[in-house]
C-alpha positions in Angstrom: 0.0 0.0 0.0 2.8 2.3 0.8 4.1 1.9 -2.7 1.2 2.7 -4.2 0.8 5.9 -2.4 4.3 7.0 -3.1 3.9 6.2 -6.3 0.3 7.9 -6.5 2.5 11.1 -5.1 5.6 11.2 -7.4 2.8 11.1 -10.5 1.0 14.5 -8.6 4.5 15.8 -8.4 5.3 15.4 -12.1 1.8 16.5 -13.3 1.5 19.9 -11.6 5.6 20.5 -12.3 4.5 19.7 -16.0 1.9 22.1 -16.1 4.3 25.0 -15.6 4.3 27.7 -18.5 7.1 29.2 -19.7 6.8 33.1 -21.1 7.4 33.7 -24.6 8.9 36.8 -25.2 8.1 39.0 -28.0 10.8 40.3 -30.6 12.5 44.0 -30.3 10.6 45.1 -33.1 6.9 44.4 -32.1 5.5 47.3 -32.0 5.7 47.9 -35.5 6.2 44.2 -36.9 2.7 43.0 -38.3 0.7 42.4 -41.5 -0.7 45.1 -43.5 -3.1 46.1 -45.7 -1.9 48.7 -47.7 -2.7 51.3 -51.2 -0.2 52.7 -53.0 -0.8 56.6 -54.7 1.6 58.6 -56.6 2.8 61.3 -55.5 5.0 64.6 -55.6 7.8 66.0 -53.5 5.6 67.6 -50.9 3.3 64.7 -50.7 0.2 65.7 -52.7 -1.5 62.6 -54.5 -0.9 62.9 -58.0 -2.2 59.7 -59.3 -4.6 57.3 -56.8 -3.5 53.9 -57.4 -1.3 54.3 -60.4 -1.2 50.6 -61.1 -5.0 49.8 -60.2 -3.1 47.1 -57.6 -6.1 47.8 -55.2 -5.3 46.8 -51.3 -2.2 44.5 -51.6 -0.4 42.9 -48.4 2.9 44.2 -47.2 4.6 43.4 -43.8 7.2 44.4 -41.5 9.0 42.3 -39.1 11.9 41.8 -37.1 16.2 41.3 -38.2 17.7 38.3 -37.2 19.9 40.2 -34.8 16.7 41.1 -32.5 17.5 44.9 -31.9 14.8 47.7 -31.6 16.5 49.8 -34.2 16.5 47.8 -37.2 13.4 46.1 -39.1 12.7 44.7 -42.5 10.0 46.4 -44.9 8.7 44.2 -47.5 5.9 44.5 -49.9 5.9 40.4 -50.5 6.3 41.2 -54.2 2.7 42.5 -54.6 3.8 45.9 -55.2 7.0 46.6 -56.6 9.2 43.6 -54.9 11.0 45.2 -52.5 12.8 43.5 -49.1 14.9 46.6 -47.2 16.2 46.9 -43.8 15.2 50.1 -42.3 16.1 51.8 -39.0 12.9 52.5 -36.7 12.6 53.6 -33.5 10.1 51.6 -31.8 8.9 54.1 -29.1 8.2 56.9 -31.6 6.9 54.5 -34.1 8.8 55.7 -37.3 11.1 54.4 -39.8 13.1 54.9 -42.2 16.3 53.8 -45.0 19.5 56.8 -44.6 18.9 57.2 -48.0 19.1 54.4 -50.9 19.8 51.0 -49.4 19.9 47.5 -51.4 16.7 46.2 -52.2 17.2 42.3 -50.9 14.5 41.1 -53.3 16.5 41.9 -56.5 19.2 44.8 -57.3 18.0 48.1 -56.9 18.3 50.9 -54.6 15.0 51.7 -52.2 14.8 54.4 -50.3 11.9 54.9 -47.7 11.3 57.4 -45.4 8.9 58.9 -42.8 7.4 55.8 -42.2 5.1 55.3 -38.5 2.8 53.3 -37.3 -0.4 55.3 -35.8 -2.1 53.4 -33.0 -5.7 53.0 -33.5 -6.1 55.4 -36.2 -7.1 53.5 -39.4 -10.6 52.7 -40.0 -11.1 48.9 -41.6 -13.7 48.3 -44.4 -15.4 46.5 -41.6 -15.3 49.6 -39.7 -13.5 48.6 -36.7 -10.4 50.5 -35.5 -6.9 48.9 -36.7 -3.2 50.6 -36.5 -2.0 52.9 -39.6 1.0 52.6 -41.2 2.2 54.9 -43.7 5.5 55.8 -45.9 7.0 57.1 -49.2 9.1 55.0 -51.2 11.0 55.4 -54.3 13.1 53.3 -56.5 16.5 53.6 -58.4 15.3 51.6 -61.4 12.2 53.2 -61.6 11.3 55.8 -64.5 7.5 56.6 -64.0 7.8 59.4 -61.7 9.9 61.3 -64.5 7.2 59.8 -66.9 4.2 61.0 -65.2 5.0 63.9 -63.3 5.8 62.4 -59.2 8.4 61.9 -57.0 7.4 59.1 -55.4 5.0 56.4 -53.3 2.6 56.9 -50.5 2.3 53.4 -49.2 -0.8 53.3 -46.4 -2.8 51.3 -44.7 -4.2 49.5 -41.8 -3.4 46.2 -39.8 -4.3 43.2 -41.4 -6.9 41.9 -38.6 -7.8 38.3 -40.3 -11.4 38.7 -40.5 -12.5 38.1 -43.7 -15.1 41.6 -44.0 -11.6 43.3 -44.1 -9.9 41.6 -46.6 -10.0 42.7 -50.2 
């Protein structure tokens, strides 16, 4: 009998020691790593929209995401190829929610120079087609192999848009 209950105990002891969750931390980048639902407009030097949705490309998904290094002042921009095929490493600052390239940078997708700047995430400032509040995020990009803008009259890309939230009345 006494085996039984010591054996009874050492199986309690191992079920409530196995039951024990560990914490999963986040990355350094978190606060502005996510999915995106994002339009991209022409536009000029200042910012004015010059031509709305120059490629008719509609809502397309983009993301941004953590380095492998894990630092709070680095972060990849990609548009997953549905835009213009860019991957860059940007530097952000996660408590002001900005980011931004120092100018051109290589495009890791293919060989070109991207250069994106005053890029931030707004907290709870988008409104999804579902109408439910979502995060912003908004930039300007331009390319070194691109020769539109001097075609068409802009400078650049507004790229803007809301945080993809998975429910299917926000999707395109």
């Amino acid at each position: 009998m006494k085996k039984a209950i010591y054996l009874l105990m050492m199986c309690a002891g191992v079920l409530f020691t196995s039951c024990e969750k560990d914490e999963i931390g986040g990355t350094a980048t978190e606060a502005l790593a996510g999915e995106w639902m994002l339009t991209v407009d022409a536009v000029d030097d200042a910012g004015n929209v010059v031509l709305t949705d120059p490629f008719g490309l509609g809502t397309v998904l983009g993301i941004t995401y953590n380095t492998v290094d894990n630092v709070a002042d680095k972060m990849y921009v990609s548009d997953l190829a549905n835009f213009w095929d860019y991957r860059v490493v940007v530097n952000c600052d996660c408590t002001a929610l900005t980011f931004s390239t120092d100018g051109n940078v290589q495009n890791e997708a293919y060989d070109c120079q991207v250069n994106i700047e005053d890029g931030k995430m707004l907290p709870g400032m988008a409104t999804t087609p579902s109408g439910m509040p979502a995060d912003s995020l908004v930039y300007y990009v331009s390319f070194s192999d691109d020769e539109n803008p001097a075609a068409y009259g802009y400078a650049k890309y507004k790229v803007s848009g809301y945080r993809r939230t998975g429910f299917a009345s926000d999707e395109p």
